[in-house]
N, C-alpha and C positions, 0 to 999 in steps of 0.2 A: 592238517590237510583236510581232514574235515569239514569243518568251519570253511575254509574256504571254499568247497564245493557247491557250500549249504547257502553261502550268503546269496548267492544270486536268486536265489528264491525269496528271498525277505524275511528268513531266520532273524530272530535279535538271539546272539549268541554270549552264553558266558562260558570260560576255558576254565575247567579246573585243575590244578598242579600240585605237585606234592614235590618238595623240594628233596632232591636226589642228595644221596649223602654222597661227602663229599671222595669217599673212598674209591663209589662207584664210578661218582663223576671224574678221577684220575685215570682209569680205567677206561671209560669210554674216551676220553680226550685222545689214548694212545690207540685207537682202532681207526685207523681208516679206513676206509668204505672200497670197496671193489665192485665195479657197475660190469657187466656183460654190454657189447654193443646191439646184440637181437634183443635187447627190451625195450618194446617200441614204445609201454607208458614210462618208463620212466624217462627216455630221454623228451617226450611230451611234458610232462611234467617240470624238468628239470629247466627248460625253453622257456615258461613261463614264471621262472624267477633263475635269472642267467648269473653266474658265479664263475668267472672267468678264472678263478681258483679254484674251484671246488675239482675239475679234472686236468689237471695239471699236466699230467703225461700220459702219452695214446700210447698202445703198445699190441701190434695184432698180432695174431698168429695162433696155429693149432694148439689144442689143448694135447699134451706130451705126458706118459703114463712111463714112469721108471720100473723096472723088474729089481724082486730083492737086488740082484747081483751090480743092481747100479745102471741097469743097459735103457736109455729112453726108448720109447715107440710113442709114436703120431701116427693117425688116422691121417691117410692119404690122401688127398683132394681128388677127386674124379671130372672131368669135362661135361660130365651125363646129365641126362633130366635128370631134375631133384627126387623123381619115384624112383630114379635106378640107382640111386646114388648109393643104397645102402651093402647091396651085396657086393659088388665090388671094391669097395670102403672094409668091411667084412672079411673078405677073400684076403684082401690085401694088408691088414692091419696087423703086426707082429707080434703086438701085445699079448694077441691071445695064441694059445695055442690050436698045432691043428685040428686038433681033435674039437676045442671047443668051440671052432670057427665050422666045423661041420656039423658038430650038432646043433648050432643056434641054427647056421642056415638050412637045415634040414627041418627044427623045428617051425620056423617062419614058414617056407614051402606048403607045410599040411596046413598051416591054419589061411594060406590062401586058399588051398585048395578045398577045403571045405567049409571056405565063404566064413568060417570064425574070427573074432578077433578080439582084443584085449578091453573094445568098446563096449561088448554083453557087459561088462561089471565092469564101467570105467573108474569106478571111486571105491570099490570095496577089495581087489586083488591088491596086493601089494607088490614092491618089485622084486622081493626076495623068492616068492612064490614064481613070477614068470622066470626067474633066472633059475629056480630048482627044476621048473617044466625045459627049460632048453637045454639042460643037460651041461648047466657047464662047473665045473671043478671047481674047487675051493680056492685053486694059485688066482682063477680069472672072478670071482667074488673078491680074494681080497687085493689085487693090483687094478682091476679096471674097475668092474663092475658098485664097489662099495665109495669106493674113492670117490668115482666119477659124482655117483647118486649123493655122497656126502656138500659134492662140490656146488652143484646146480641148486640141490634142494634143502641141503643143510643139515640131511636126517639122516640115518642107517635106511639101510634094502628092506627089514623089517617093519619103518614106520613112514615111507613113503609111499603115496600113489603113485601106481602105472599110470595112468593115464596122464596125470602131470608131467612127471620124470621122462615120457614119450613125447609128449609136446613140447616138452624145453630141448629136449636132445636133438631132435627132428627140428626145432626151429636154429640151435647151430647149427646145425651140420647145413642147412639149407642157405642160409646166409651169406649174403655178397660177403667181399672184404671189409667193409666196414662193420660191418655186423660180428665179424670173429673179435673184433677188436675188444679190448679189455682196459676199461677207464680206470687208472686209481687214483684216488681222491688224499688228501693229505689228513692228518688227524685231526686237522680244526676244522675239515670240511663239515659235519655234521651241524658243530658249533655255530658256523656260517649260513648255514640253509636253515637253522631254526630261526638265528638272530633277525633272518630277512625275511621271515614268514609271519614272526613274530610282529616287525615294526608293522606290514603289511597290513595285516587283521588290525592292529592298535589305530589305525588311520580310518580304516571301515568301521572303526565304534566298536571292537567286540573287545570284551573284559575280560581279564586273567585275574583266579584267586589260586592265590598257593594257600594250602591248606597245610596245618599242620597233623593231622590225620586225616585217613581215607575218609572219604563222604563215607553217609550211611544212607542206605535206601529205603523208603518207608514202603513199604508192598500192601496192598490192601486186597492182593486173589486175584484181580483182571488185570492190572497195571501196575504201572510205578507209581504212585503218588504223591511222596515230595522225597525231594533231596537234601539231607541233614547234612551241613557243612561242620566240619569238627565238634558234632555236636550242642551248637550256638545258634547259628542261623540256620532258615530252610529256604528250599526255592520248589515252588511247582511248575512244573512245566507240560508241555503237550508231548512231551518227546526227550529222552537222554539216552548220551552218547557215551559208551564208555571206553576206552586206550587201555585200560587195567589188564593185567593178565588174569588167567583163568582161576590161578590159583590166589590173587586177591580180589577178584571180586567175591568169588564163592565164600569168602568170609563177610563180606558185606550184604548178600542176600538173605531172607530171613529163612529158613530150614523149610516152612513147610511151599516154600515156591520152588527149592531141589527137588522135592519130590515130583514136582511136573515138569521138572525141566531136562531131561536125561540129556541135553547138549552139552550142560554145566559136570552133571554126575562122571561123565566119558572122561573128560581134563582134568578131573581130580588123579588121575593114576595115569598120567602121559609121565616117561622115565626122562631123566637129564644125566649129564655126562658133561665132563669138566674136560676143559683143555689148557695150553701154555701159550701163548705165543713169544717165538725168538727173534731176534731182530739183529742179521750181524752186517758190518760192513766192511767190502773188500777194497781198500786203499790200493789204487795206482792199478783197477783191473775193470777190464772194460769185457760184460757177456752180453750177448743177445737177449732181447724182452724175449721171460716166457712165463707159462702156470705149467709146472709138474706137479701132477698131482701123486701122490705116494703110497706104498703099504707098508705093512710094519708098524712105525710108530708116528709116521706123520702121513697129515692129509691132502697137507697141499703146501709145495711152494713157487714164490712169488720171484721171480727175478727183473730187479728193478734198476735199471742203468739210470746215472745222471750226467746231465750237459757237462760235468767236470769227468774226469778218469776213472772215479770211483762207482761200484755197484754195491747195490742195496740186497743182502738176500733176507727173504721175511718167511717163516714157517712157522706153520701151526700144529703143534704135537698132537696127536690123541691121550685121552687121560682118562679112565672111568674112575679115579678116585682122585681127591686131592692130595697133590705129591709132597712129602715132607721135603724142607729143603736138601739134605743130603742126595734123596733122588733124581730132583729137579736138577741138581748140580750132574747126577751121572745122566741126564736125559742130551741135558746140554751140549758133552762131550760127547755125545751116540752120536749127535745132529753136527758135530760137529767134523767125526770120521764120514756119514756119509757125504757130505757137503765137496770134502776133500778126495773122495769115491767119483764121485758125481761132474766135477767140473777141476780144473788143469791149475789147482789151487798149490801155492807152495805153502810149508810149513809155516810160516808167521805171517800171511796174508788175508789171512783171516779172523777178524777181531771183532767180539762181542759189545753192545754196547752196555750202558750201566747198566741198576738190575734194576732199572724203571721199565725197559723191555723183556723181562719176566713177568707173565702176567694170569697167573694164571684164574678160571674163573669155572662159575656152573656154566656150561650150556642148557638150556633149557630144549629139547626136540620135540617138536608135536607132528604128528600124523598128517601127511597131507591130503586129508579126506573132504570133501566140499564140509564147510560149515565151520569146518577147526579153525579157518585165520578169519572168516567173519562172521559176524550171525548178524542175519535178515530176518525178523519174525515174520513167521508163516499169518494167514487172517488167522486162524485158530490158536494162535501162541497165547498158552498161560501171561508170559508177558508182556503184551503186544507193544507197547512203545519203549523198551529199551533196545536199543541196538549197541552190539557190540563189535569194536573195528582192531585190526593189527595185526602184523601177522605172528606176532607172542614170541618170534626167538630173540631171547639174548646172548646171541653170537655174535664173537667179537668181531667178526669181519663177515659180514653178511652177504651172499652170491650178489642179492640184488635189490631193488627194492619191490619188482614188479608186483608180486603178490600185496605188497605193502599198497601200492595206489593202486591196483586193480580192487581190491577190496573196500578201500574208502570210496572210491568213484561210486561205486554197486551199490555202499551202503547209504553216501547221500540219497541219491536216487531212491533208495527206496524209501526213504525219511521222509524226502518231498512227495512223492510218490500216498504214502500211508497219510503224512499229512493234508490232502489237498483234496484227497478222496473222501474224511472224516467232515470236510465243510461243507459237500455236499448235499 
């Protein structure tokens, strides 16, 4: 995505690749993609290379929060202006208790009233911090509030920005009908939008090297100065772009350029946390499209009806450790009581599929602090021509991509931008 941004500036581009093992790549084959209909760059994006597969089935409706006890609640739609919409939404939402529906709205009130708001430090409060100031209880942390923030942004209350987590909430809730809607994509979607992105660039003249190890970066103090291709060849450039995560490039930089770079020092101790995804299907049973998102031991599930009689249900366990199989097996059967809790399922109607839909993996979670999903050097960067793009989770099922092209968009720009300024 890059590359493509870039070319219209008259970039001559090479792509470099490091060929995924093939474990991973079974792995990502079985994740498809779940798009939000309020992300306005991706479905821009998405319009400029059109995949009449890639969203196969539309499916809107309220995002629905289950109590341990199995009981759903959905936030209410209100007829109101989009500013009034949230206390009455609030008032009205059963999820929370009332206690905690009077302290949030009580805490909201003061900070109208004495003109504060979560914008003085839109990027350094986190949302577990505003949810301990509203006074609300550990039941409404872990059925809405954790859930929710897991679901949009992909992190814990701990390692998300308020000010994000308020802009994406604020932009559902604001959203026509088309907007609530929720695009899932099939497993070879991903496969599909690179292979077309890929011929795309290939026709515009830009070159792919698969490398059999990571490039190496040659630093000279102010810049990058060449790029070591598994050690064999080199290329210099005016400018590199790196896709890498935090935690390999920081093995590819030389040590004494960490020392000036505390953006790289920060991502070296970002935590991760492992998940399963299940995948069962209900023969001869037809439920309504929805996302419940869960507490307890899952975060979210998916219900996926098809043109035939049968429904698709897809859940994503929580895991902070990797589960020996014998657990994995009693996780399965937990998910399998609530499932049967939850929806008017009969005792053998409900069937797993192979254990290719066991899957479990690291999550990786980063902060979503300005800088973490991309880095623009400042004029004064220790590094000034590399730029780094992505938004670093490897989660198997990603909210969205928005961060993903918001970030690449920014960072050509300012490639072009740093470029064109230096000709001067």
């Amino acid at each position: 995505m890059t590359a493509i941004r870039l070319l219209p500036y008259g970039f001559r581009l090479h792509i470099l690749e490091r060929a995924t093992p093939a474990k991973i790549a079974d792995q990502l084959d079985l994740s498809p993609p779940i798009w939000p209909g309020f992300f306005h760059a991706t479905w821009s994006f998405l319009q400029e290379f059109p995949l009449p597969s890639l969203l196969p089935s539309i499916h809107s409706g309220s995002v629905t929060f289950f109590s341990p006890e199995g009981i759903p609640h959905s936030f209410p739609r209100t007829p109101l202006a989009p500013r009034l919409h949230l206390i009455p939404e609030l008032l009205f939402f059963s999820g929370l208790a009332w206690r905690d529906r009077f302290h949030l709205l009580n805490f909201l009130e003061k900070n109208w009233e004495i003109g504060t708001s979560h914008e003085v430090t839109p990027d350094i409060q986190t949302v577990e911090a505003w949810v301990t100031a509203a006074g609300q209880s550990e039941t409404a942390r872990n059925t809405v509030w954790g859930p929710l923030c897991r679901w949009l942004l992909g992190c814990d209350l701990s390692e998300a920005s308020l000010r994000l987590f308020l802009a994406i909430l604020t932009r559902y809730r604001q959203a026509t009908t088309r907007g609530r809607q929720w695009f899932f994509g099939t497993s070879s979607s991903p496969g599909e939008l690179t292979a077309m992105m890929r011929k795309w660039l290939t026709k515009q003249g830009v070159q792919f090297h698969i490398c059999e190890n990571y490039p190496l970066f040659q630093y000279n103090g102010a810049k990058q100065e060449t790029l070591s291709l598994s050690g064999r060849a080199f290329s210099s450039s005016s400018a590199y772009v790196a896709a890498l995560s935090p935690s390999d490039i920081l093995s590819l930089l030389p040590e004494r350029a960490l020392t000036k770079f505390s953006q790289f020092d920060q991502m070296a101790h970002i935590p991760s946390r492992s998940g399963t995804l299940l995948t069962f299907q209900c023969p001869n049973i037809q439920l309504p499209p929805a996302i419940i998102l869960g507490s307890q031991f899952i975060d979210w599930l998916a219900i996926l009806p098809s043109e035939t009689s049968d429904t698709t249900l897809m859940s994503l366990l929580q895991d902070h450790q990797d589960l020996p199989p014998l657990e994995t097996h009693i996780q399965i059967a937990r998910t399998r009581a609530l499932l049967h809790k939850i929806f008017p399922l009969s005792s053998d109607s409900l069937l797993s599929l192979d254990h290719q839909s066991i899957m479990p993996q690291r999550l990786r979670l980063f902060p979503a602090t300005a800088g973490s999903r991309a880095f623009r050097p400042q004029t004064n960067s220790p590094i000034s021509n590399l730029f780094l793009v992505g938004p670093w989770i490897a989660s198997s099922l990603p909210p969205s991509m928005e961060t993903l092209i918001n970030s690449i968009n920014a960072c050509a720009e300012a490639i072009a931008n740093r470029f064109f300024a230096g000709l001067r």
